[in-house]
N, C-alpha and C positions, 0 to 999 in steps of 0.2 A: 504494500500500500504506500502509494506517494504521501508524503509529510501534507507537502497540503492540500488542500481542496482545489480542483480543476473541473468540475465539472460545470454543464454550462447551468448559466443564470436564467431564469424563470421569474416572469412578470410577478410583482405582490399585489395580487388581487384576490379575493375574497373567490371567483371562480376556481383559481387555480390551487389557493390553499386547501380548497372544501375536498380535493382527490388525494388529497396527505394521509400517508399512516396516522393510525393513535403511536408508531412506534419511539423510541425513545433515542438521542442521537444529539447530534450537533448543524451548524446554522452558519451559515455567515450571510447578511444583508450587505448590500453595495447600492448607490448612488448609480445616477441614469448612466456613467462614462463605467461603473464598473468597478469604482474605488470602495474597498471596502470600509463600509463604517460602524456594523458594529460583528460582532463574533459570538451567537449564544449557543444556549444547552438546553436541552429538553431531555432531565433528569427522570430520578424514581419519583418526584414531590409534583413535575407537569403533569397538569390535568390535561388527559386526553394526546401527551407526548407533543411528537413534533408540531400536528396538526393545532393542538390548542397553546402552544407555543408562537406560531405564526400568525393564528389567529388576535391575539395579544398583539402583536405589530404589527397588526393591518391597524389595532386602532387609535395605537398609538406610534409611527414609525419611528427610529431614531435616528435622526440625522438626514432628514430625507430620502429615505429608501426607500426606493423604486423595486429592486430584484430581488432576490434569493437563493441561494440554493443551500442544499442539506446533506446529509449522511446518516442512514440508521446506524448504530453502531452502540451495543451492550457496552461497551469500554465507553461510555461518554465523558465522563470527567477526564481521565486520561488525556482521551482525545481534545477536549474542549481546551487544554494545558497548550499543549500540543499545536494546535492554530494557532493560540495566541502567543508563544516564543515564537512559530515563525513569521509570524507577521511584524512582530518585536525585532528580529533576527534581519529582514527584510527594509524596514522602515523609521529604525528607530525608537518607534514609539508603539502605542497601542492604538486599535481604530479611535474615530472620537466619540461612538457613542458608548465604547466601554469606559466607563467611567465609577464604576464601584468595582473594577481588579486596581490594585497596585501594582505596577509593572515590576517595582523592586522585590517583589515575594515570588516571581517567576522564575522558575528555573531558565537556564541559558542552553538556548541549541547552536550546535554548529552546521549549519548546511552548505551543502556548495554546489 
C-alpha cells in the first residue's frame, strides 16, 4: 500500500456521499484545484463510519471543500497518523482545516 492517498477525488455532495459505506477508515477533503485541506477519521465512536462522517462535512465543510476521497481500512488511527506525517513530510505543515492535531506530537516519516 502507497503511504499516501492517490486515488481520485469525488465531488462532496450529499448524492455522492449517500453510496458511502457505514464502513470505518480514513478521508482526506481538498479544495476545487485539489489542495488538501483537511485529513479525517471515521473511527469505532463515527456514527454510521465513513458515510456519516462525510455527511458531517457536507454540513459543515472545512476550509472550503469541494472533493473527497477515502479509504476503508480497520487500521484507521494508524493510518489517519500516517497521512498526516506525510502531508507534514510533504509540506511542512498540517492541512489548514486540521487544526485540533499538534503537529509537534506526530511522529516523523521519511519518504522519498
Amino acid at each position: 500500500m502507497a503511504v499516501r492517498l492517490d486515488k481520485p477525488w469525488i465531488p462532496l455532495q450529499a448524492a455522492q456521499v449517500a453510496h458511502l459505506p457505514g464502513h470505518l477508515g480514513v478521508y482526506q477533503l481538498a479544495d476545487s484545484t485539489g489542495e488538501i485541506v483537511y485529513i479525517g477519521v471515521a473511527g469505532g465512536r463515527s456514527a454510521f463510519g465513513l458515510k456519516g462522517a462525510l455527511q458531517e462535512a457536507l454540513q459543515a465543510p472545512p476550509a472550503a471543500a469541494t472533493q473527497f476521497r477515502y479509504e476503508v481500512n480497520m487500521a484507521y488511527h494508524t493510518r489517519h497518523l500516517e497521512l498526516l506525517q506525510a502531508y507534514h513530510y510533504d509540506h511542512g505543515r498540517l492541512p489548514v482545516g486540521n487544526l485540533d492535531i499538534d503537529a509537534s506530537t506526530l511522529g516523523r516519516l521519511r519518504l522519498g
